[in-house]
Structure formats: structure tokens, C-alpha cells
N, C-alpha and C positions, 0 to 999 in steps of 0.2 A: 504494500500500500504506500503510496507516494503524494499521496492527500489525502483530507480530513474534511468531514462538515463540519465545521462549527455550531454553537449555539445559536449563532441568528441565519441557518442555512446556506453558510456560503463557503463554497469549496478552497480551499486554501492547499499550498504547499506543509508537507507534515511537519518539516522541520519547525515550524512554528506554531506548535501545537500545546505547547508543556506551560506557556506563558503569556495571560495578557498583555506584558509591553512587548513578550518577541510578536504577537498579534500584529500590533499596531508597528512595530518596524515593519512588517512585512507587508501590511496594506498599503502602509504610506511612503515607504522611502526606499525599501531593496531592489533592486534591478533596475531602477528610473535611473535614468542617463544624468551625469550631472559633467557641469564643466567648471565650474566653479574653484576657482584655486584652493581657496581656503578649504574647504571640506573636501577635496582630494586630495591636501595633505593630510589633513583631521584624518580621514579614513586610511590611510596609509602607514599612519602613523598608531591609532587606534588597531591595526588588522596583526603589524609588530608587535603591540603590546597582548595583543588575543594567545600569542602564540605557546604552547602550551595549557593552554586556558580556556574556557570556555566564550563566547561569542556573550551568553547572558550576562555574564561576569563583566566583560568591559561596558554595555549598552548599563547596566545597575550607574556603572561610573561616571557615564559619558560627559556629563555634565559639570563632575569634578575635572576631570581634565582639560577642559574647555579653561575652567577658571585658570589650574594650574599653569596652563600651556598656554597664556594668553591669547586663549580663543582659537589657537592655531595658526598665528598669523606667521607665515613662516618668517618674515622681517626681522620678528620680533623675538619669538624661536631662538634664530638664529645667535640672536646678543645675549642669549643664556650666558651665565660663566659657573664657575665652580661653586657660589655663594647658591646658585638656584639649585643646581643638583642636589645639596645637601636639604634644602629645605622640600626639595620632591621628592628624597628619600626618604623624611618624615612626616610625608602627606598622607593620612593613612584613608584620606578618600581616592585615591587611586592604586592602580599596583605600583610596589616600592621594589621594582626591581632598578638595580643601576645599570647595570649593560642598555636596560631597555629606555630608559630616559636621557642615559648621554648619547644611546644610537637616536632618537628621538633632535637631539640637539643638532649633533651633525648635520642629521638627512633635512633640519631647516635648513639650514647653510647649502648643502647641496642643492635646496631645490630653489633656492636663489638662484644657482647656476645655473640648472636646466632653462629656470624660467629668462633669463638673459638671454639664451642660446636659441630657445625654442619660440620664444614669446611670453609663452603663460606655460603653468605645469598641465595646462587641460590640453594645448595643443602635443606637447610629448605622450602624455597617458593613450591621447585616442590616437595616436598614430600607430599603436599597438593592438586595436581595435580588429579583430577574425572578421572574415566576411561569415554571412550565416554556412554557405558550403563548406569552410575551412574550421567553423567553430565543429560541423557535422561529423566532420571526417577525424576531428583532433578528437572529438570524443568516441567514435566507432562504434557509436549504437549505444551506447554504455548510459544510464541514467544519471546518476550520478560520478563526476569525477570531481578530485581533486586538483589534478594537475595537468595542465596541458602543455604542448610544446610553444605554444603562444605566452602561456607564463612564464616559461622557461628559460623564450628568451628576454620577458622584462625583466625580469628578476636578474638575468648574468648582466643585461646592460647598465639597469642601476647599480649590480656592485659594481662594475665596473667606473664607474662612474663618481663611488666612493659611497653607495649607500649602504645604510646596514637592517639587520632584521626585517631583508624584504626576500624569501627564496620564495622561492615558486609557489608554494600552496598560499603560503599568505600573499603573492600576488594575486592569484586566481580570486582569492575572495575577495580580496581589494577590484578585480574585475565582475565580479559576480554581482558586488552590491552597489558598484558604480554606472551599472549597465552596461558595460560596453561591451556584454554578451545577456542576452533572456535566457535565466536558467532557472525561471519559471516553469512549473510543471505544466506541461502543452493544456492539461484538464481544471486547472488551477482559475478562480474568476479573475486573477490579477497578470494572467501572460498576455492579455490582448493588452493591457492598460500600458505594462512596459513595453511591447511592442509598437505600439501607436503611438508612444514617445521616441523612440525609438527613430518610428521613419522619418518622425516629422524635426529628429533633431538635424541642426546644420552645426555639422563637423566642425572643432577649434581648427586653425592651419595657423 
């Protein structure tokens, strides 16, 4: 089974079934295409800190980190120094991992740089973008995957690039929940909704 009816009869994706706010993530925000700099660091940075962890566990947080992480602004991010680390590893509304808050620090810095290079981080991100044949073919029938070779290669270009805490499967989610693939259950009331955004969005370049 790969959906659920709900209480108010509406067919959903299962993975979102254990919790009214993964509920309301999933109606309102997952697979919708976004371009938007700041919450494509937010989410990228958010998907790092998922790792090992639960998806529930960070969305409970989201909001502390926003505070922490001033909003996400990668700018601002960026001018972290050692005084904030210390005080984000005492933040006990977020996870207090340090690898994952100073790779947090960096990958602002870094996406400074893409966004210099590229324009914005939305034109980099979608330029990674499967076509729906390619997204077909990278999954091989398969329902669910993890990882594909489209993540595989964002994840080596941004380490390459100097980022951290982004390999492949947390990229994939970071493409999963940013739309730049519908991994919407085809039976699900919400795959036409991200699809329909979908077509009608005009690509960052």
C-alpha cells in the first residue's frame, strides 16, 4: 500500500500518515517546485541536518532553526564565526550536532559562490532538474527510490564545489521536496497539484 485515506477522505501518499503536521507538509509544501533562494538553502541545509534522523524530527524544529540560522539567509549564514557555533551547540531547540552546523556554515559561504556564478542558487539547483523520461528510466519501475544517478551527480558537484553533508540521498530529498521531480504517488489527490505547478513553472536560467 502506497496510500492512505485519510479522515476527511482524501487519498494521500502513506509516508505521511503517522502525523498531522507531516499531513499538512505534505498537502501544502512537498513536491511544489520552488525557486526561491532562501528556502532552497533552508531545505538543503534542513535535509543535512535530517541525516541520520528522522524527516518528523527536523519539520518538530523547523522553526527553531529558522531563528537560529537567521532565517536562512545564506549572507548572513555565511558571517557565522566561532562565537555562533558555540551558542548553536547549546541551542537545545535544534539538533546540536557540530559537524552538522559548521557544514551548515560553510555550504552558506559556498552558496554565495554558486549564486555569483550561477545567478541565484535556484538557477544551479534546476539545472539538475530529470526530464520526466530520465526521472522514468533513473528509477526502473521501482516505487520508491532513494537515490538516483541525477542525485549522484549533484551531490559529487556540490562536494566538489566545497559542500558538505549533501551525498546523494539527502540530495534526492532535497529534490523530492523541492519539486524538481513529482514523487507523488500517481493515485495520490496531491500528484496533479505538483504536476500542474510543475508545467506551468518557468525555469530559473
Amino acid at each position: 500500500m502506497t496510500t492512505f485515506v485519510g479522515d476527511d477522505g482524501v487519498v494521500r501518499c502513506k509516508w505521511c500518515a503517522s502525523d498531522p503536521e507531516y499531513i499538512r507538509y505534505h498537502d501544502e509544501e512537498w513536491g511544489y517546485p520552488v525557486t526561491d533562494d532562501i528556502r532552497l538553502f533552508e531545505k538543503i541545509c534542513l535535509e543535512g541536518f535530517q541525516s541520520g534522523l528522522s524527516w518528523w524530527t527536523i519539520l518538530q524544529k523547523r522553526e527553531n532553526f529558522r531563528a537560529a540560522f537567521a532565517g536562512f539567509d545564506p549572507a548572513k549564514v555565511a558571517g557565522f564565526g566561532a562565537d555562533d557555533v558555540e551558542r548553536l551547540v547549546l541551542d537545545t531547540g535544534i539538533v546540536r550536532h557540530r559537524g552538522k552546523i559548521e557544514a551548515a556554515i560553510n555550504n552558506a559561504a559556498r552558496a554565495l559562490e554558486v549564486r555569483a556564478e550561477f545567478g541565484s542558487l535556484a538557477a544551479y539547483f534546476w539545472s539538475f532538474e530529470p526530464s520526466a523520461e530520465q526521472q522514468a528510466a533513473e528509477k526502473g519501475g521501482a516505487i520508491f527510490v532513494a537515490v538516483t544517478e541525477t542525485s549522484k551527480r549533484l551531490s559529487k558537484d556540490l562536494k566538489k564545489r566545497g559542500w558538505k553533508f549533501v551525498g546523494p540521498t539527502t540530495c534526492y530529498a532535497f529534490m523530492q521536496a523541492m519539486g524538481m521531480v513529482n514523487d507523488h504517488m500517481a493515485d495520490c489527490a496531491y500528484h496533479r497539484k505538483s504536476e500542474e505547478l510543475r508545467e506551468g513553472l518557468i525555469r530559473p536560467t
